[in-house]
Legacy VTK file of the C-alpha trace (Angstrom):
# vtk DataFile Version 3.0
C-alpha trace
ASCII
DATASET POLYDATA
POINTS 120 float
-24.626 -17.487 -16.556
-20.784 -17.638 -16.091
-18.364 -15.434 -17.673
-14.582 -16.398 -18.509
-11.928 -14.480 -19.481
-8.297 -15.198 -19.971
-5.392 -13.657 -19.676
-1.465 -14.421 -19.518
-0.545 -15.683 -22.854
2.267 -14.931 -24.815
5.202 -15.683 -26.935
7.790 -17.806 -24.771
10.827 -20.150 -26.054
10.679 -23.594 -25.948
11.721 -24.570 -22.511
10.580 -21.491 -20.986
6.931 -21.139 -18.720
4.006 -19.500 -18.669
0.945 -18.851 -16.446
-2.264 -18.688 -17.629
-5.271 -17.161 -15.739
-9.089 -17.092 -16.318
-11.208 -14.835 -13.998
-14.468 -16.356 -13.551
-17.673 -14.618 -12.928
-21.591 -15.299 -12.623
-22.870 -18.466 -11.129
-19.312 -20.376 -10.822
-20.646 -22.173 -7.789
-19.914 -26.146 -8.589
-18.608 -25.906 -11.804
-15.556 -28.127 -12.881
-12.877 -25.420 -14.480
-11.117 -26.587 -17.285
-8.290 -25.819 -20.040
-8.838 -26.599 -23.608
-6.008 -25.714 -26.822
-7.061 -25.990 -30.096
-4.102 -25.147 -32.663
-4.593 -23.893 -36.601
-6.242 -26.463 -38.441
-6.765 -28.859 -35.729
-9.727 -30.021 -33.586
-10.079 -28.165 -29.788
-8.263 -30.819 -27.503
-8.179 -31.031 -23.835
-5.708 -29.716 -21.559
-6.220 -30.328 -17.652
-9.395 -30.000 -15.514
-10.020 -29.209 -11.895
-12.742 -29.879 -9.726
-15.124 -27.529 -7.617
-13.301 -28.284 -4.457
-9.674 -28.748 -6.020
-9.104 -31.658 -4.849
-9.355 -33.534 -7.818
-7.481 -32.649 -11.360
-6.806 -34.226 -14.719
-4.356 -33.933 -17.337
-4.081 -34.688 -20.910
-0.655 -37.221 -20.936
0.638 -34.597 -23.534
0.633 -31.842 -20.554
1.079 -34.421 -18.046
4.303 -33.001 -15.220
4.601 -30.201 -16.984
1.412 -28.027 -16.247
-0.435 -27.468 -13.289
-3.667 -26.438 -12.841
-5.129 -24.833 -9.832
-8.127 -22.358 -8.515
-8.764 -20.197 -6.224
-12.342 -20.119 -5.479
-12.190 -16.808 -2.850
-11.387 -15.213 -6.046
-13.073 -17.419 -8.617
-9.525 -17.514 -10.479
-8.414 -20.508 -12.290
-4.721 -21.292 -13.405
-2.598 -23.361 -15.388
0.877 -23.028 -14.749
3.106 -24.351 -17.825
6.704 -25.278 -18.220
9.424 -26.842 -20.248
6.867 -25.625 -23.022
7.816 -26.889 -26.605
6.839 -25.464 -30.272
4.007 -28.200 -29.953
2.165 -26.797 -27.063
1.284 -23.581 -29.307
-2.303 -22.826 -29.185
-5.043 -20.393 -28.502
-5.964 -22.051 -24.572
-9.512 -21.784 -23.443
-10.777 -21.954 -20.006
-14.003 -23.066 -19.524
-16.427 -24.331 -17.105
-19.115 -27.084 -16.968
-19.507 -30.986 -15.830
-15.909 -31.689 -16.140
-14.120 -34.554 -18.500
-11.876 -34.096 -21.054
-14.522 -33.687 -23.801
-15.619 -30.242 -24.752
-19.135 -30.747 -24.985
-18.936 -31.123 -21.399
-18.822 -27.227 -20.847
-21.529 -25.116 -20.886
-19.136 -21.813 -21.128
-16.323 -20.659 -22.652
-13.490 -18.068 -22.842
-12.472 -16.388 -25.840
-8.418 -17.407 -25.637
-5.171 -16.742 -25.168
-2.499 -17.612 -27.430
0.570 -18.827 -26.742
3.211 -19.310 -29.225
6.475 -21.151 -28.242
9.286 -20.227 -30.812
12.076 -23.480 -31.177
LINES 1 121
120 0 1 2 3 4 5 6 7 8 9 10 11 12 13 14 15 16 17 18 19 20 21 22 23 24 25 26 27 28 29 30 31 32 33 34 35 36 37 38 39 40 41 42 43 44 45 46 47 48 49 50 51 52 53 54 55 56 57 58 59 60 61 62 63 64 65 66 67 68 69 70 71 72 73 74 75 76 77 78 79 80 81 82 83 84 85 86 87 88 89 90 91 92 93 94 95 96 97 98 99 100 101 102 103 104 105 106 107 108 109 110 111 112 113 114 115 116 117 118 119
């Protein structure tokens, strides 16, 4: 079992950042950590994604040179780091862990959010 919880979200202007954290816990060993958004009315949609090792990441293009994601394994923390946000980046974000891909069904466990809101 894994357990993710997320923290850092907020209410932030458009242009502004935010960093995003998810503390990981349980049997993390291996697992891909990822980002997910999913915004009122619309389907959950992937964010970025970072391999075990952290060598390897992914982006959606909407996110792409604007967020980073990182983790820091001695601590089982995972991070995306987000500027020049804009109103459309507003979302509750998800971190969660599994196979890795962009496609939810990927992930075998999930966070319960953190909004962000970014005001124009």
């Amino acid at each position: 079992q894994v357990q993710l919880v997320e923290s850092g979200g907020g209410l932030v202007q458009a242009g502004g950042s935010l960093r995003l954290s998810c503390a990981a816990s349980g049997r993390t060993f291996s697992y891909t950590l990822g980002w997910f958004r999913q915004a009122p009315g619309k389907e959950r949609e992937f964010v970025a994604y970072i391999s075990w090792s952290g060598i390897n990441t992914v982006y959606a293009d909407s996110v792409l040179a604007r967020f980073t994601i990182s983790r820091d394994n001695a601590k089982n923390m995972v991070y995306l780091h987000m500027n020049s946000l804009k109103p459309e980046d507003t979302a509750v974000y998800y971190c969660a862990a599994g196979n890795g891909g962009p496609v939810p069904v990927h992930y075998a466990y999930w966070g319960r959010g953190t909004q962000v809101t970014v005001s124009s």
